[in-house]
C-alpha positions as CSV (number, residue, x, y, z in Angstrom):
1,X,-24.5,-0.1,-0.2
2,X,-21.1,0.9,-1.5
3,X,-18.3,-1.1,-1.5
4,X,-14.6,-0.2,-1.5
5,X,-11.6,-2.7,-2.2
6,X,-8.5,-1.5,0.0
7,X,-5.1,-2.1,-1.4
8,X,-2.1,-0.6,-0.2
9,X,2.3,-1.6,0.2
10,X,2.2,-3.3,-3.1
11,X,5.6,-3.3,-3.1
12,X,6.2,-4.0,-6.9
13,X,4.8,-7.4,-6.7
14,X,2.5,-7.8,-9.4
15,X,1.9,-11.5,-9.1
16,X,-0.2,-10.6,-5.8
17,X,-2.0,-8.0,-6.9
18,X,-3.0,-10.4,-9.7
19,X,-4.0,-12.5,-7.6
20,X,-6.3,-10.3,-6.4
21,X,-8.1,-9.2,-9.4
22,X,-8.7,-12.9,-10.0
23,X,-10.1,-13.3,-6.6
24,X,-11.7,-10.2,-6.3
25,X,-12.6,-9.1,-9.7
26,X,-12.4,-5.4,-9.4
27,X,-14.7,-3.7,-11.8
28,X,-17.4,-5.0,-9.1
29,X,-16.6,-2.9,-7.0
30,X,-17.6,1.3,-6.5
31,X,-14.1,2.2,-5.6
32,X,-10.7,1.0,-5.0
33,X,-8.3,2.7,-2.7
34,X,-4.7,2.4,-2.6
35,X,-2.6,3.7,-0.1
36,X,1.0,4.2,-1.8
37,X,4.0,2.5,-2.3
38,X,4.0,0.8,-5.5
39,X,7.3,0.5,-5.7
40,X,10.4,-1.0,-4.5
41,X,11.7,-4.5,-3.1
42,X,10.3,-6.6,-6.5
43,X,10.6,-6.0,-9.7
44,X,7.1,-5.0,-11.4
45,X,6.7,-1.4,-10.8
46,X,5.8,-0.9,-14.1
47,X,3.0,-3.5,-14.0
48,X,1.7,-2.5,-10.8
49,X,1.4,1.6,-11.7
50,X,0.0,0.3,-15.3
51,X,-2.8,-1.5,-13.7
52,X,-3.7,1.3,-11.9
53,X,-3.4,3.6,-14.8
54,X,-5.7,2.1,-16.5
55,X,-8.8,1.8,-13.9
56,X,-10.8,5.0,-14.0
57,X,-12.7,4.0,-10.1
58,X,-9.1,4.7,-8.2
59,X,-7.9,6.8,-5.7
60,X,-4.3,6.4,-4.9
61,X,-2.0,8.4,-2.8
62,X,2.1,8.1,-2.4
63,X,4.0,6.1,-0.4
64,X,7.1,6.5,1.4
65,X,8.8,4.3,-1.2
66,X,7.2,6.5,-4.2
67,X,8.4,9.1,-2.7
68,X,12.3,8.3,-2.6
69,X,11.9,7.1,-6.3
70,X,10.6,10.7,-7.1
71,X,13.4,11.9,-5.2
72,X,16.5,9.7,-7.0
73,X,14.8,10.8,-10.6
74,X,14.7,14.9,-9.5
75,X,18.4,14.3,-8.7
76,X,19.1,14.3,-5.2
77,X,20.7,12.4,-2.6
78,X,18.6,9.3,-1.1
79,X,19.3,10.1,2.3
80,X,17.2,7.3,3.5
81,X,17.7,3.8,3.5
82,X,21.3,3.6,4.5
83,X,22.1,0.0,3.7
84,X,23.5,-0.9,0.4
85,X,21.1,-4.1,-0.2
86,X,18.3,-1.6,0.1
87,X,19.4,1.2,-2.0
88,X,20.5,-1.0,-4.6
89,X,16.6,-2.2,-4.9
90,X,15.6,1.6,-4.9
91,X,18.4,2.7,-7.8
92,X,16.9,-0.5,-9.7
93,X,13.4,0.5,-9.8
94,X,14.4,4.2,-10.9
95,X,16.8,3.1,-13.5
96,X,13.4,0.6,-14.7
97,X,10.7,3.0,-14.1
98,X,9.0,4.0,-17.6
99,X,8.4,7.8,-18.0
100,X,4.3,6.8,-18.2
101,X,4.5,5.6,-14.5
102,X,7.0,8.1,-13.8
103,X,4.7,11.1,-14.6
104,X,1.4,9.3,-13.0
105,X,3.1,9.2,-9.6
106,X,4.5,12.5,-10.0
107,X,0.5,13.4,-10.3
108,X,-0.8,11.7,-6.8
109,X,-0.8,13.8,-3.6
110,X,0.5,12.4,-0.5
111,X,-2.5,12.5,0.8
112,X,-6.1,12.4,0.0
113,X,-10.1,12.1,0.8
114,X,-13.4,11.3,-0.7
115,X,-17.1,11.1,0.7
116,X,-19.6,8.5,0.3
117,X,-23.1,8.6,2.1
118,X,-22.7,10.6,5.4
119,X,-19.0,9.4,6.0
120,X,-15.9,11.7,5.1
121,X,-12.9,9.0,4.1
122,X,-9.2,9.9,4.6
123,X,-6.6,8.4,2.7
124,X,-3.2,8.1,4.4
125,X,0.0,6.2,3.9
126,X,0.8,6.8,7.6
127,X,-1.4,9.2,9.7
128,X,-3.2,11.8,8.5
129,X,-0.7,14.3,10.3
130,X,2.3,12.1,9.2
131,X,3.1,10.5,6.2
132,X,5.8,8.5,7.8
133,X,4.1,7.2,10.6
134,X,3.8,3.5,11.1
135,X,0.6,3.1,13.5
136,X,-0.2,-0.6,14.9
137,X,-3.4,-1.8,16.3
138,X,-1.7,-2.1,19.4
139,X,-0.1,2.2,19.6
140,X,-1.0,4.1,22.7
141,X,-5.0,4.2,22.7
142,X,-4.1,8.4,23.4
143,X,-2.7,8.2,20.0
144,X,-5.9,7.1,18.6
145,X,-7.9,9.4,21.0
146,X,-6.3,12.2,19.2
147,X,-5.8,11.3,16.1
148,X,-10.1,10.9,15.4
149,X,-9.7,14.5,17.4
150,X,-8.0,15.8,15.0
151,X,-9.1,14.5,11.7
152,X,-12.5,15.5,10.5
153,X,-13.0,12.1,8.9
154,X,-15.1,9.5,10.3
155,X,-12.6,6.8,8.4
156,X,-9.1,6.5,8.4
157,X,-7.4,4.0,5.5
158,X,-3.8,3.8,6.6
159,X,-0.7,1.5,5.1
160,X,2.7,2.1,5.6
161,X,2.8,-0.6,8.7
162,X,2.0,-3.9,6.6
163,X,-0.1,-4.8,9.9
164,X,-4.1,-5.4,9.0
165,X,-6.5,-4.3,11.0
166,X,-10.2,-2.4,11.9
167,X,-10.0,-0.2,15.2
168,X,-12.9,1.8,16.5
169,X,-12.4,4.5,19.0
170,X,-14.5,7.5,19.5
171,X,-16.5,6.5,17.0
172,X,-13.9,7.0,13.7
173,X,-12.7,3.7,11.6
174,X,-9.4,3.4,11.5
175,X,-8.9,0.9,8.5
176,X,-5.4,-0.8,7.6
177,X,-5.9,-3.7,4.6
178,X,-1.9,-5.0,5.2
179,X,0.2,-5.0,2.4
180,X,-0.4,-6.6,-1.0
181,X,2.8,-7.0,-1.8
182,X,4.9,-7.7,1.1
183,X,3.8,-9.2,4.2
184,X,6.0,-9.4,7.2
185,X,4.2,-11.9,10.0
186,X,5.4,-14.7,8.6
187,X,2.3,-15.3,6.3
188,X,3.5,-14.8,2.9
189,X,0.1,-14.3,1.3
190,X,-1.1,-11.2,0.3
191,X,-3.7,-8.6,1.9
192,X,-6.1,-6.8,1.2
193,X,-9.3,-5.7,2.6
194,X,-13.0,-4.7,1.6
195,X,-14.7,-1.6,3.1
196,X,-18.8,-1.8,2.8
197,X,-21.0,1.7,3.4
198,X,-24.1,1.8,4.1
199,X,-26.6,4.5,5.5
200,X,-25.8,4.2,9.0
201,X,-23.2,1.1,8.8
202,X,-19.6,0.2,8.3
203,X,-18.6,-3.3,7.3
204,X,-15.0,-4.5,7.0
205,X,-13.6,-8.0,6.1
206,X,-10.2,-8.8,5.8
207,X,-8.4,-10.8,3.7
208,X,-5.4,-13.5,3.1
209,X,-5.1,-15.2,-0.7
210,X,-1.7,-17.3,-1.8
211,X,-0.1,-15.8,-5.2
212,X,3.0,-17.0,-7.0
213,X,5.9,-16.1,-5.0
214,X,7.9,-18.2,-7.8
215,X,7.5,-15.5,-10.0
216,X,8.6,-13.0,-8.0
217,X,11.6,-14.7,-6.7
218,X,12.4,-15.7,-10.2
219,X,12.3,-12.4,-11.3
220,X,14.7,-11.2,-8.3
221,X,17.0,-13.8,-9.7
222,X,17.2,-12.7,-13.1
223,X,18.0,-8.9,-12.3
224,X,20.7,-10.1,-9.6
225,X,19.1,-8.4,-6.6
226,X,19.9,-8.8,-3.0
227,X,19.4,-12.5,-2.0
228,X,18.1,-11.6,1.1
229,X,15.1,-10.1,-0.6
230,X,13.8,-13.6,-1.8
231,X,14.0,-15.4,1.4
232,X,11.6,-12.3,2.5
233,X,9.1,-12.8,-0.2
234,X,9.4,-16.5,0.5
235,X,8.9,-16.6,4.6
236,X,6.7,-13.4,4.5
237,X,9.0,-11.7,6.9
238,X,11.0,-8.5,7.3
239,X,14.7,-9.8,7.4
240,X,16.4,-6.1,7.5
């Protein structure tokens, strides 16, 4: 049996995805996925790439946040988010960004896939024909329908929509863990999720663990970011 720890919208927040090394204790498991965005909305992107960086049994892709940050740091125009409170956490995490991390997200695709046992894997921040795409458990079943149609992969792991869940239909896995990072139904507590191959089987168990929102708000503090960004981390909900 293989087992895969699922990560994904870590958002910068380090203290959670410490918290779920403790819990988890990584090295125990075959592989760990992460499906992008490191970065943005709290303050430790450089902790959250490093610890990446330095686990040879990871597959990471891009997020849409990454992707913006690559953008600022080429030179051009953010175009997207529009509000000040949001671009000011974007222009902070490029101006912070070491040029380590900067060239290790520079190397990921925006996409990905591996195979384990008799089960192709796709890796997608949003769908696997859109990047951007924020796909609930509750979307249009025809969504679904064509979206196993169209994908030759008999499991989807998706982020992007900080929603977790497991969905079956027409026989493909679509997998979302929830976001690490940055949870917005009101749970604070960060997600995560753990995948389990077999032969013939798929397992998946989902997970809720507390982590020190303290030290994130703290840190939000110190560097004078948007207010409104703490009472987020603090409630666990999407305030803009």
């Amino acid at each position: 049996m293989k087992k895969i720890l699922l990560l994904g919208d870590i958002h910068a927040n380090y203290p959670a995805l410490k918290a779920i090394q403790k819990y988890t204790k990584p090295d125990r498991f075959d592989r760990i996925v992460n499906t992008g965005d490191f970065t943005v909305y709290s303050t430790f992107p450089n902790e959250t790439i490093q610890w990446f960086r330095e686990r040879k049994k990871t597959i990471s892709i891009l997020g849409n946040t990454d992707r913006r940050i690559l953008r600022i740091l080429k030179g051009k125009k953010l175009k997207k988010p529009s509000k000040q409170e949001k671009r000011v956490m974007y222009f902070w995490t490029s101006e912070n960004l070491l040029p380590e991390n900067l060239k290790y997200l520079n190397s990921l695709p925006a996409q990905t896939g591996l195979t384990l046992g008799p089960f192709r894997i796709g890796v997608f921040h949003g769908t696997c024909d859109d990047a951007d795409e924020e796909l609930y458990p509750d979307a249009p079943e025809a969504r679904f329908h064509q979206l196993a149609k169209d994908s030759p992969c008999q499991i989807h792991i998706m982020g992007h929509s900080h929603v977790p869940y497991h969905k079956v239909v027409d026989g493909v896995h679509f997998i979302n863990p929830g976001s690490v990072g940055r949870m917005f139904d009101g749970d604070p507590r960060a997600s995560f999720a753990i995948l389990k191959i077999s032969s013939e089987k798929i397992g998946v168990e989902h997970f809720r663990i507390p982590y020190p929102v303290k030290k994130v708000v703290k840190s939000l503090k110190k560097n004078r970011l948007p207010d409104i960004y703490t009472k987020m981390f603090q409630i666990g909900k999407k305030l803009n």
